[in-house]
C-alpha positions as CSV (number, residue, x, y, z in Angstrom):
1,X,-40.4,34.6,-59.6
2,X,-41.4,31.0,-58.4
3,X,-43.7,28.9,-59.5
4,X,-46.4,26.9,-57.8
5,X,-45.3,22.9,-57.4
6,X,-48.6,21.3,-57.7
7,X,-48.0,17.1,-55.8
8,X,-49.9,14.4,-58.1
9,X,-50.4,11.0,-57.2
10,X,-51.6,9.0,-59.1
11,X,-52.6,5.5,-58.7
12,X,-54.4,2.8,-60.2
13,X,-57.8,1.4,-59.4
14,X,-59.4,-0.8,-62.5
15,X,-58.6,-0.1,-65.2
16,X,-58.2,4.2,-64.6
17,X,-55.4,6.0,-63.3
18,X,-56.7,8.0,-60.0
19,X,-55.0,11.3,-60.1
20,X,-55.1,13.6,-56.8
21,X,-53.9,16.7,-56.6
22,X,-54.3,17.5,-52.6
23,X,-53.3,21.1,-53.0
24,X,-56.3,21.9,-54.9
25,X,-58.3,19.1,-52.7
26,X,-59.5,17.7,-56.2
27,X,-59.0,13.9,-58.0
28,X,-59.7,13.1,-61.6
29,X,-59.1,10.3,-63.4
30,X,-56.7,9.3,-66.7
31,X,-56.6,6.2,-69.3
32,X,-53.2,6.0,-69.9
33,X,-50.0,7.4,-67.6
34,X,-49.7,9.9,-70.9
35,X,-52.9,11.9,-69.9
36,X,-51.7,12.5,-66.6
37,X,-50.0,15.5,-67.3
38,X,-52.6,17.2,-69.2
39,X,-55.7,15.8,-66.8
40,X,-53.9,17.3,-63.5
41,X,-52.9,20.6,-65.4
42,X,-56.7,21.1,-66.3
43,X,-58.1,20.5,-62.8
44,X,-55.3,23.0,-61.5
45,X,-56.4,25.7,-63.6
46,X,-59.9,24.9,-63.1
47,X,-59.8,24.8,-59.5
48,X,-57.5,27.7,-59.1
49,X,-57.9,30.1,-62.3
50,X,-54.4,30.1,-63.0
51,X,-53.1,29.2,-66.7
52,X,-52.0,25.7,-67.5
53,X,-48.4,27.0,-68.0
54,X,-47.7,28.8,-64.5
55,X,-47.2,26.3,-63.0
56,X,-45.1,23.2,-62.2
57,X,-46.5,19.3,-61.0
58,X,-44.4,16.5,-59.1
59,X,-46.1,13.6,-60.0
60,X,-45.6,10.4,-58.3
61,X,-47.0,7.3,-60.0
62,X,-47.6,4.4,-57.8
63,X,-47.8,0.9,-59.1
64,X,-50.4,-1.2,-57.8
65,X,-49.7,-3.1,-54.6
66,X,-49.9,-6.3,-55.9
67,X,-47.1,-5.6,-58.7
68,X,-45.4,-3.7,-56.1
69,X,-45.4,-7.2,-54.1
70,X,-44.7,-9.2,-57.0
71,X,-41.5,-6.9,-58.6
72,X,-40.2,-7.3,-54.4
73,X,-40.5,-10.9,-54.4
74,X,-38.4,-11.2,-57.6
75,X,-35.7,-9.0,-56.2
76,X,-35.4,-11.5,-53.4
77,X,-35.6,-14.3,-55.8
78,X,-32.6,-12.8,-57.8
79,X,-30.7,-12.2,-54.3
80,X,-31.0,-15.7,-53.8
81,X,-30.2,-16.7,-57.6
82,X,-26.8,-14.3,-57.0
83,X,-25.7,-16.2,-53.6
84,X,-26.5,-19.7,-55.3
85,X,-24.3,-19.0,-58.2
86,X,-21.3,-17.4,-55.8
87,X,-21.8,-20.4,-54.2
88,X,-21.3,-22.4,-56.9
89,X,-18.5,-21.2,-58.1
90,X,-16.9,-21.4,-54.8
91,X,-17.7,-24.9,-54.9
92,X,-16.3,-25.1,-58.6
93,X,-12.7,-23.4,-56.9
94,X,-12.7,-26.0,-54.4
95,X,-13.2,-28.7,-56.5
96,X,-10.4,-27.5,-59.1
97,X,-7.9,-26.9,-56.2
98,X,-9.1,-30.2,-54.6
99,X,-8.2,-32.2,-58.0
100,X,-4.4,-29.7,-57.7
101,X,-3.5,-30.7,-54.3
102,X,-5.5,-33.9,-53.4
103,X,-5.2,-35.6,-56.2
104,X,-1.9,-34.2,-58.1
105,X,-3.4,-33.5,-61.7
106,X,-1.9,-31.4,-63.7
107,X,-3.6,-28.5,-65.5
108,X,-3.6,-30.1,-68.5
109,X,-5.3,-33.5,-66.7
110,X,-7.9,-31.0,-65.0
111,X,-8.4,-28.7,-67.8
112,X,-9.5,-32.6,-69.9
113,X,-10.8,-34.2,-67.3
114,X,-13.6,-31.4,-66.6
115,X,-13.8,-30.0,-70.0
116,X,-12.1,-26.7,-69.6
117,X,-9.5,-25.3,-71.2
118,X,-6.5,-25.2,-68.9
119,X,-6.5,-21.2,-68.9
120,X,-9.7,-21.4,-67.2
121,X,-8.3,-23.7,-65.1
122,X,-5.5,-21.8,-64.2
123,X,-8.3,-18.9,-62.9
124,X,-9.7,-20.9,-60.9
125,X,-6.8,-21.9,-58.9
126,X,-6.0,-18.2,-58.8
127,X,-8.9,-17.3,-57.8
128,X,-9.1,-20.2,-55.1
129,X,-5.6,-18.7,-53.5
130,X,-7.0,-15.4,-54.0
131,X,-10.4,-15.8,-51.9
132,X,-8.0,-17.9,-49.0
């Protein structure tokens, strides 16, 4: 035997959590997300007789637009933060193999001359050859 998949959305407008339940054509309304369950089993039951426990809810909670907004234009603002810094540290290759081949420092004379340790030199050069 199945049971019954009651959809809940809930949303938020002031400072309630709206919660609809269109298969019983009925909304009620929660303080906190942990209500939710309890508030839409009640107005099932009510509005349909059955008992709390036979049946099931999806709930979807939706954020409210503006923070929807706001976590989207952080996500583009780390996308952007990610391509500055991998193209920094192509710069930082390119400088390194610059210094190698331009200039003909040693790894020891880069590794001092830009504070690194010459092992971290070294990976940069490899990774320079790597990424040509």
């Amino acid at each position: 035997m199945t049971r019954e998949t009651y959809s809940v959305s809930v949303t938020r407008e002031g400072k309630w959590w709206i919660v609809d339940v269109p298969g019983v054509d009925y909304r009620t309304q929660a303080r906190s997300l942990t209500e939710v369950d309890e508030m839409a089993r009640d107005l099932v039951a009510g509005a349909t007789g059955a008992d709390e426990d036979s049946f099931a809810l999806d709930i979807d909670v939706q954020p409210p637009a503006a923070v929807v907004d706001q976590l989207g234009e952080a996500v583009e603002l780390e996308t952007s933060a990610q391509q500055v810094k991998a193209q920094a540290a192509q710069i930082r290759r390119e400088a390194v193999r610059r210094l190698r081949t331009d200039y003909g420092l040693s790894a020891a004379d880069i590794a001092r001359s830009l504070g690194l340790s010459r092992g971290r030199v070294y990976q940069l050069l490899e990774d320079h050859q790597q990424a040509a």
